[in-house]
N, C-alpha and C positions, 0 to 999 in steps of 0.2 A: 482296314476298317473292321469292327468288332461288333456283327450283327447278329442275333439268334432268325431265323429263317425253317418256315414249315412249307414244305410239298404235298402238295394234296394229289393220293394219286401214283403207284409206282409200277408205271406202265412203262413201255419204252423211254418215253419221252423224263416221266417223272423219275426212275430210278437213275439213269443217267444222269440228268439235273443233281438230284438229294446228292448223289455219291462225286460229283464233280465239285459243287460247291463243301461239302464238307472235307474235301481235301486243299480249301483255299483260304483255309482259316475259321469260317463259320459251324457255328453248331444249329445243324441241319436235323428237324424232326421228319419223319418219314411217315405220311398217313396211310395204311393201304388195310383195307376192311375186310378183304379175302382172307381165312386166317393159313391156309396153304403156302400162300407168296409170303405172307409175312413173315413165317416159321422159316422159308429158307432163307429170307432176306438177314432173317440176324443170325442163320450160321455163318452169314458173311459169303454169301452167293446168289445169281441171279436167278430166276427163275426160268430166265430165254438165253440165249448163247447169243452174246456182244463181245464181242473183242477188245483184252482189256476191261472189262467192266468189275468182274471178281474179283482181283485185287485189290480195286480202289474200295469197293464194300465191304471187305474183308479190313484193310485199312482203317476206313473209318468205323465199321462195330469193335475193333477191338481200339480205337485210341477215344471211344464215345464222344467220337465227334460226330456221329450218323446214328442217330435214334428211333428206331420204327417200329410207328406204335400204329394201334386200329382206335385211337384215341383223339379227335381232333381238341378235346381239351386238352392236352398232355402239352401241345407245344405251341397254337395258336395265341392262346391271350399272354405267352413273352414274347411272341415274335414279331420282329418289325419289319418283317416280307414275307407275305403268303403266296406260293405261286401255286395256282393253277392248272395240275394235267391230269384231269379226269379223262376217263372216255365218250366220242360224239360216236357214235354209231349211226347206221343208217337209219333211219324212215323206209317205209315199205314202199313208201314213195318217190323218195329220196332224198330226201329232206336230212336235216343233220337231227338226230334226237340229244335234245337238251337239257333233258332231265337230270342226269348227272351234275352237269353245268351249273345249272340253276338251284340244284341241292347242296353242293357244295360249295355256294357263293354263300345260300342262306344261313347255312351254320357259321360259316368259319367270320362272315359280315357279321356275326350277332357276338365272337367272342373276343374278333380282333382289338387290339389298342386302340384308340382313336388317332396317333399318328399315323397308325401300320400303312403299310402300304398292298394292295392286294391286285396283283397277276394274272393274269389269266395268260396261258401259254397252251392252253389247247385251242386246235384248232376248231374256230365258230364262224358261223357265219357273219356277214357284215350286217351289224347296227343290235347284236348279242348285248355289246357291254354298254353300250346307252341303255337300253332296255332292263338290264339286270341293275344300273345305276336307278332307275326309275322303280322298278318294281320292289326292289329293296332300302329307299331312300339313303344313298351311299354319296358322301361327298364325293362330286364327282371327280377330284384331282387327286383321290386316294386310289383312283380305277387304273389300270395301268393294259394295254394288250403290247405282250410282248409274244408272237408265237416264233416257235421254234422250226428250224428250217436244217434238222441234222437229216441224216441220212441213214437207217436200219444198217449195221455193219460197220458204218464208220461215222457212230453217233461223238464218241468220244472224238476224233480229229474234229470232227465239224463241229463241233461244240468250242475246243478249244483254239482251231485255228481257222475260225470265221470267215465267210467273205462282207456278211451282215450281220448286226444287232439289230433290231427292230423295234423303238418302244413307242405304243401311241396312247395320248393320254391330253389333258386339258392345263396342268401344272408342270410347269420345265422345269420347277426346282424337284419334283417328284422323277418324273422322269430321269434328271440329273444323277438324282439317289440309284436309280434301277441303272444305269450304265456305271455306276461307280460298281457295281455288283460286280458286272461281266468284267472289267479292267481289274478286278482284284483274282479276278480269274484267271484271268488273262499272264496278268503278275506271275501265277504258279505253275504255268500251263508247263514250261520242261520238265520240271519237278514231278508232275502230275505224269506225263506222260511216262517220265522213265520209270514210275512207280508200277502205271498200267502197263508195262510192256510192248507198247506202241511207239510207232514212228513219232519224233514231231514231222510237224507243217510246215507250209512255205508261205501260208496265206496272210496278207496282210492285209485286216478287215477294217468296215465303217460300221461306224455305229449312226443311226438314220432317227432321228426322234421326228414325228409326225403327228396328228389327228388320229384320235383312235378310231374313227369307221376307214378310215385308210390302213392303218396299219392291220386290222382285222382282211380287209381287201386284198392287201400284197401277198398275203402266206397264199391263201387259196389262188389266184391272180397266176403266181409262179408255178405254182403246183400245175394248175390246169393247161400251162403254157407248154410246159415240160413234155405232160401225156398228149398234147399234141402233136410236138414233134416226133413222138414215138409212133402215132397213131398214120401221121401225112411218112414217116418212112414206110410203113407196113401197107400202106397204100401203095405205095412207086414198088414195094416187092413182091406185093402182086401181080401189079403192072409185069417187072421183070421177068418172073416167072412165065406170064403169059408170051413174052419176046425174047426169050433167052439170052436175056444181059443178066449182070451179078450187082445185086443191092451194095453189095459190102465196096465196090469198088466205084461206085456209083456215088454212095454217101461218102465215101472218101474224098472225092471231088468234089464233092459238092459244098464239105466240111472246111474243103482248105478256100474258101469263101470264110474271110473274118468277120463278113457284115453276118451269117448263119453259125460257124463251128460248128462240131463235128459233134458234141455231146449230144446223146439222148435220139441221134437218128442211126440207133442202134435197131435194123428191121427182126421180127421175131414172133415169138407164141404170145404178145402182149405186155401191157404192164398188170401188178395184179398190186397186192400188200395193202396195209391201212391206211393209206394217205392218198393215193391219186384216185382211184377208183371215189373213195366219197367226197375227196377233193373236188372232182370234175361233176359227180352229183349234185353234190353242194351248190357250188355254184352256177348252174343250171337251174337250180330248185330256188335260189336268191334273185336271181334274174326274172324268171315267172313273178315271183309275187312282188318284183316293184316294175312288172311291167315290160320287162326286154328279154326277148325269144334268143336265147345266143344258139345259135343255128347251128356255125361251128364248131361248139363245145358237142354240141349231141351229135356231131357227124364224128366226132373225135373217138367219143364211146361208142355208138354204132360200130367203128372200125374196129374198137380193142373186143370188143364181145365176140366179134367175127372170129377172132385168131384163132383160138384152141380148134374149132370147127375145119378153120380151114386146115389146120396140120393134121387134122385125120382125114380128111378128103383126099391131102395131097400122099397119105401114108397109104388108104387104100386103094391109092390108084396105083402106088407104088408094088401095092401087092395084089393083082391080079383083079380090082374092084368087090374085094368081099373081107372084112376082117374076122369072121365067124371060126373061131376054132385053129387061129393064130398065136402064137405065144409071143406076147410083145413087153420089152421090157423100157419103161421110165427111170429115167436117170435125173435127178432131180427133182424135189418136191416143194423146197422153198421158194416165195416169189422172185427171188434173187441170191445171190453169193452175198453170202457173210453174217446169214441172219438165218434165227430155227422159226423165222413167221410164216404163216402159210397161208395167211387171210389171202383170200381172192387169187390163192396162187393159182396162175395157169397149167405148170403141173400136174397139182392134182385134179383140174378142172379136166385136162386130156387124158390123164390116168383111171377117173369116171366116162370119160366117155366111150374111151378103148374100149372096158367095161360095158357098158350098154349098145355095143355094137357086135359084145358075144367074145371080144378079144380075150384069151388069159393075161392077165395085166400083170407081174410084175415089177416091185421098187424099190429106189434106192434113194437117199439123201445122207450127206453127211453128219447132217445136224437135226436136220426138221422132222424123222420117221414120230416121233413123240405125237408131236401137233398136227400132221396128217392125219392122224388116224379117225378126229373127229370128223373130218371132212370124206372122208373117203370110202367109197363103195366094199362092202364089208368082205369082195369077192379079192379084194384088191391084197396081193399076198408081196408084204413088204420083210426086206432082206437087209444083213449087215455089210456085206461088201459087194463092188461092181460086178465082182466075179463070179457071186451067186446068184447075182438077178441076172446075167447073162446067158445061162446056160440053156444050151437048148433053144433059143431065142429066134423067132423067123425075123424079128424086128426089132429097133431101138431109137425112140424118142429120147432126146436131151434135150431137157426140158428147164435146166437153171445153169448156169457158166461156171458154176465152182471150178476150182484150178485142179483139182482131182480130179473131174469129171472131163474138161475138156484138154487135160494135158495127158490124160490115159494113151499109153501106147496100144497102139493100133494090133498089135498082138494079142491082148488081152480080149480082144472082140475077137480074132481070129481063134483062140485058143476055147472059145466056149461059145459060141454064136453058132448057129446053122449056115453051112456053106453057101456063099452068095444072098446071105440076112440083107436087108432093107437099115441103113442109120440115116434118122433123120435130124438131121440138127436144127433144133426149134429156137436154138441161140446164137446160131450161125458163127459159133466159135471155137469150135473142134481145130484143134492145130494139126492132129497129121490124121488129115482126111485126104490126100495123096497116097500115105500109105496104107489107107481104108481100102483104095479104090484098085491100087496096083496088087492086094492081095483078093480081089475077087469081091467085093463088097459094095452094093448100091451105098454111095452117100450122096446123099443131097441137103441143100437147107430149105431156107425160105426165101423165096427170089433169088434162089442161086442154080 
């Protein structure tokens, strides 16, 4: 199929999209109003470190199949799909703010075709796109919520090799159109992959058409299910900790239970990044105002806010009850491996608090030292290799799984650490922490 197609938006979610579809045939405009991101977007590079993503942008600004402009006239009024990935930020309250949202319905509703079809793929609250159908008088089978459910690191796989499509709306020939999209996607996906440098997948997906206040429902729905699971493991490896049993071998039993699996009850320093944390807000703050207290959801964040606290409690009890005048070093500063994002990373959250508990802090990331830097206590003295934020070191937090960080041999902490240092693994996935411990080295995790 032969469609012109504008992105509003080229955040995670939207630069992945623009650069995915304009390698499946479609000529893809790119809207993004920052003129920083924009300027690197057409040397043909991201502005965050996604795996695979810079080739296929590079790709498409050089075959002008991928066009990014800060112009939403430039590609809105020939385009016959406008999707939607602005940003929802939080409310002070927690609420989703939807200014964005609601600014960039208004325009691009005022310039689009009258077939067009328009998108929305950020994540909103439920009963967003009735409301945006009403407030801006939009036929309502033109409204489409289709949100996206990739994953920072392996946006590109999850994109291409799906376990869902999601589209909810009130027209099934509309909706029809918006899956014909992802199947031409789908079409190109080896192609696409061996272009990005990336694995293919193994997944064979569904595509689910539904009601659009349901489909807005499920993105968040999953999201908030997920950080719970993370939330009730981090619970039981406290528990463990207080009884000394091992979470890791615990959740493994408990994982090999098919009616549970094993994903996601990964016990640790928390979840952090842009999606669960407002995720779980969100809907929390959706519940309140149509009237249902979700009790569990807020015992789920109670639990994740806990975590960075408790790895310094458990750190300085590790070191004699005082971390005042301790030189401790953070190993990881992303919310997770595979991504330079640091929103709500926990990381940096216990890299501040070392910090204000008098610790010398320093750190280390592979990817993320850039985007730390806004977040992070200005005492906070960040390094380019493991080896130099080790030195000298009474202590060590790992604080994100990268495979550098937890496949480090155990020498490398021996060869620059203070004899008998403190590691604590806040991701409880250090592989030779055996040979941590036979060479004179406190290691511990969390519930371990």
């Amino acid at each position: 199929m032969s469609s012109t197609i504008t992105v509003l938006g080229a955040g995670y979610v939207g630069l992945s999209t623009a650069a995915l579809l304009a390698q499946a045939g479609f000529k893809v405009y790119l809207v993004e109003p920052n003129p920083s991101r924009l300027d690197t977007i057409k040397q043909g590079r991201s502005f965050f470190f996604e795996s695979g993503l810079d080739p296929i942008i590079k790709l498409g600004i050089d075959s002008g199949s991928l066009l990014p402009t800060d112009s939403y006239e430039m590609g809105v009024p020939e385009s016959d799909f406008v999707f939607s990935c602005v940003g929802t930020p939080d409310n002070p309250d927690g609420s989703s703010n939807l200014s964005y949202v609601y600014g960039a319905a208004e325009t691009a509703l005022r310039l689009m075709q009258p077939n067009a079809v328009y998108i929305q793929k950020s994540t909103v609250p439920v009963g967003t796109g009735k409301a945006i159908i009403d407030k801006f008088d939009v036929e309502p089978g033109r409204y489409v919520s289709n949100p996206e459910f990739l994953r920072e690191g392996t946006a590109l796989q999850d994109t291409l090799w799906f376990d869902r499509i999601v589209c909810g709306g009130s027209d099934e020939t509309v909706l029809s159109r918006v899956v014909e999209l992802y199947k031409a996607l789908e079409a190109h996906r080896g192609d696409i992959a061996s272009s990005a440098g990336i694995k293919a997948g193994t997944v064979t997906g569904s595509y689910i058409t539904t009601d659009l206040n349901s489909a807005e429902l499920i993105k968040v729905t999953a999201n908030a299910f997920l950080a719970l699971k993370i939330s009730f493991a981090n619970s039981i490896a406290k528990l463990s900790d207080a009884v000394d049993a091992d979470i890791n071998g615990i959740m493994d039993a408990v994982g090999a239970d098919k009616r549970i699996g094993r994903a996601f009850l990964n016990a640790g320093r928390g979840y952090g990044g842009g999606c669960f944390p407002k995720d779980v807000s969100g809907l929390i703050s959706s519940g309140l105002e149509h009237g249902i207290d979700l009790e569990i959801m807020q015992a789920a964040q109670q639990v994740n806010e806990s975590m960075p606290g408790y790895v310094i409690e458990k750190l300085k009890d590790r070191l004699g009850g005082n971390l005042s005048g301790k030189k401790v070093a953070v190993l990881g500063l992303a919310f997770k491996k595979g991504t330079s994002d640091t929103r709500k990373s926990p990381g940096v959250k216990i890299a501040n608090l070392l910090d204000t508990f008098g610790a010398e802090v320093l750190a280390y990331d592979p990817q993320a030292l850039e985007e730390a830097k806004e977040d992070l206590r200005r005492s906070v003295v960040l390094h380019m290799s493991i080896e130099e934020t080790l030195v000298d070191c009474d202590a060590v937090v790992l604080a994100t799984d990268w495979e550098e960080l937890v496949s480090s041999p155990a020498q490398i902490f021996a060869d620059h650490l203070n004899s008998g240092a403190v590691v604590l693994d806040a991701v409880n996935a250090y592989k030779n922490y055996i040979d941590l411990e036979n060479l004179g080295f406190d290691y511990t995790g969390i519930g371990r």
